[in-house]
N, C-alpha and C positions, 0 to 999 in steps of 0.2 A: 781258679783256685778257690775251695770252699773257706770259709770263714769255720776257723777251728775252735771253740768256748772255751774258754781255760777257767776254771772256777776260781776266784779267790776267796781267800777267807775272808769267811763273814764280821763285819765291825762286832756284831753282838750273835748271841747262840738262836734269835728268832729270827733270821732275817739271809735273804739267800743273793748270790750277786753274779753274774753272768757280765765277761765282757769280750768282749769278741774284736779281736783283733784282726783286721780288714778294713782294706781301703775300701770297699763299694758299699753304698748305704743298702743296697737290697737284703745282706742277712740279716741285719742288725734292725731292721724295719719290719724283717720277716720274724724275726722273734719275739719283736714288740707285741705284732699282731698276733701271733697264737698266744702268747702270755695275758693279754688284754682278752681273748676271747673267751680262753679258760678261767679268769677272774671275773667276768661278768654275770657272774652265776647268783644276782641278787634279787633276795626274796622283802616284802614286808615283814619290819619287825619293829614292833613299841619298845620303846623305851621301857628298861630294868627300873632305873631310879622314880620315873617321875610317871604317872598314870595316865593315859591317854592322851600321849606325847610320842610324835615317832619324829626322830632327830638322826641326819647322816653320822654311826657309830662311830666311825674313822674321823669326822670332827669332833663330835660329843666327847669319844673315849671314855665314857662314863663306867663300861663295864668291857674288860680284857678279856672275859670267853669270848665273846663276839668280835674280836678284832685277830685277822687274820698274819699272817708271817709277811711284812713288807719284802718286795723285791725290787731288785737295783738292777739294769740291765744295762750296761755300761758298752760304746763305740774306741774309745778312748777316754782320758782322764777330764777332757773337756765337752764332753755330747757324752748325755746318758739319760736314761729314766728310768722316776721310782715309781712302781706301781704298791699303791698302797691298798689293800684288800681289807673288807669287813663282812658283815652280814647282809648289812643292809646298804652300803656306796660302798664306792671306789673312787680313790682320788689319783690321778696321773701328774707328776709333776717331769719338767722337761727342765732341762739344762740343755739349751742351745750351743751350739759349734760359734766358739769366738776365740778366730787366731791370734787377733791384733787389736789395739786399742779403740783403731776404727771399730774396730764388728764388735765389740764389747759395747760403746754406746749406740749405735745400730740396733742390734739386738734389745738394750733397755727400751732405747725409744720407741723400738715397736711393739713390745711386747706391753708397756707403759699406754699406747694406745689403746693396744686390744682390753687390755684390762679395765681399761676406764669406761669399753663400754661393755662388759660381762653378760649384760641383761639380755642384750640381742645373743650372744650365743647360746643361755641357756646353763652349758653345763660348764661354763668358764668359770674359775675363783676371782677375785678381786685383789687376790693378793697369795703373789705364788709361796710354797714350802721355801726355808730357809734354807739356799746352798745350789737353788733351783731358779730357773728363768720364768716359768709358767706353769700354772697349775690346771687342770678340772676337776670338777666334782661330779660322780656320777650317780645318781641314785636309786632305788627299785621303782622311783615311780618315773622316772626317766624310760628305766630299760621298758618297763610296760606302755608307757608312751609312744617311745620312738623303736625303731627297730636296732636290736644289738648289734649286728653285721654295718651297718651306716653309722651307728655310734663308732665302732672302730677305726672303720675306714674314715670317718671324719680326722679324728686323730693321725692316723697313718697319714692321711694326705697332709696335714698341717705340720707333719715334720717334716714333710718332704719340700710344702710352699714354702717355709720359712728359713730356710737354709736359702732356696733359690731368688726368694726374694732381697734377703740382707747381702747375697754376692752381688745383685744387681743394683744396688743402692750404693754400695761401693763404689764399682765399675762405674754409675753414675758421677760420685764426687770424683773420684781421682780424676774424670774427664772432664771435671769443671774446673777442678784445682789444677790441671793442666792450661787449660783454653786461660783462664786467669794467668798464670806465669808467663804464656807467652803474649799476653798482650801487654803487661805489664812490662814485659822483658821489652818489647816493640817500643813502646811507647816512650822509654828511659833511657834510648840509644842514640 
C-alpha cells in the first residue's frame, strides 16, 4: 500500500508541510531524499549586510530575499523534518520517533552525545532548532567539498540508524530491568 500525502495547511503563507501517513519508514525517507536533493542547490554568496563576510543565510537571516520557503515533511505528529532552504546552506532538523518516556530520554541522551561532538561530523549543529531533536547545517562550501548524493545519503542513513539504534537500547534496559527483578525477586523469597 503506497504512502498517500495529505497536505495540511501551512502554520504561515511561506512554508509548505507534507505528511505522510504510513507505517513503513521507506516513503517518508523516500521523500526526505528527493526534497534534500532538490534543496541542495547551494551556490557561494557574501554577505548583503557586512563586506567580505560569507555567513550560512539560514543562520545569519540578515536578508529575507535570500531565504528560501521552509519545509516540514512530517511521518506522524512525533517523527518529522524541517528542511530549511537558503541561498547559500541548508539546515535539516529531525524530530526523532519517541513513544514512551524511555525513548524520549534515550533519544536526548544520544542525540546530547552526538552533539557534543559536532566537530567530528562536520555538518552537525551544537544545538538543534526548537521543537526539534537534531539539527545540521549544510553549506555551499560543504556541497563543493564533499559530494551531494553522500551528503544526503548520510542523512537518510542516520534516520534510519537512529531509530534502530534507540529500539535497541531499549530492548537492552528492559532486559536488564528484567534480569534485576528476577534476581531480586529470587533473592527475597
Amino acid at each position: 500500500m503506497a504512502a498517500q500525502p495529505a497536505h495540511a495547511p501551512p502554520s504561515h503563507s511561506s512554508s509548505l508541510t507534507i505528511l505522510y501517513r504510513s507505517n513503513t519508514l521507506r516513503p517518508y525517507l523516500s521523500c526526505v531524499r528527493s526534497t534534500l536533493t532538490a534543496a541542495m542547490t547551494l551556490e557561494n554568496f557574501a554577505s548583503q549586510v557586512v563586506e567580505r563576510h560569507n555567513k550560512p543565510e539560514i543562520e545569519a537571516r540578515s536578508s529575507r530575499e535570500v531565504l528560501l520557503a521552509p519545509l516540514t515533511i512530517s511521518r506522524n505528529e512525533n517523527e518529522k523534518v524541517l528542511i530549511e532552504p537558503s541561498v547559500n546552506s541548508l539546515r535539516v532538523s529531525i524530530k526523532i520517533k519517541q513513544a514512551d518516556e524511555i525513548e524520549r530520554i534515550l533519544a536526548h541522551k544520544f542525540t546530547r552525545f552526538l552533539m557534543q561532538r559536532a566537530e567530528n561530523f562536520v555538518i552537525l549543529r551544537r544545538k538543534p532548532v526548537q521543537g526539534y531533536d537534531i539539527s545540521f547545517l549544510i553549506t555551499n562550501t560543504h556541497t563543493e567539498s564533499m559530494l551531494k548524493h553522500k551528503l544526503v545519503d548520510f542523512i537518510i542513513q542516520f534516520m534510519e540508524e537512529v531509530d534502530k539504534e534507540i529500539s535497541e537500547m531499549k530492548l537492552s534496559i528492559n532486559a536488564r530491568a528484567r534480569i534485576v527483578a528476577e534476581s531480586y525477586l529470587s533473592t527475597s523469597k
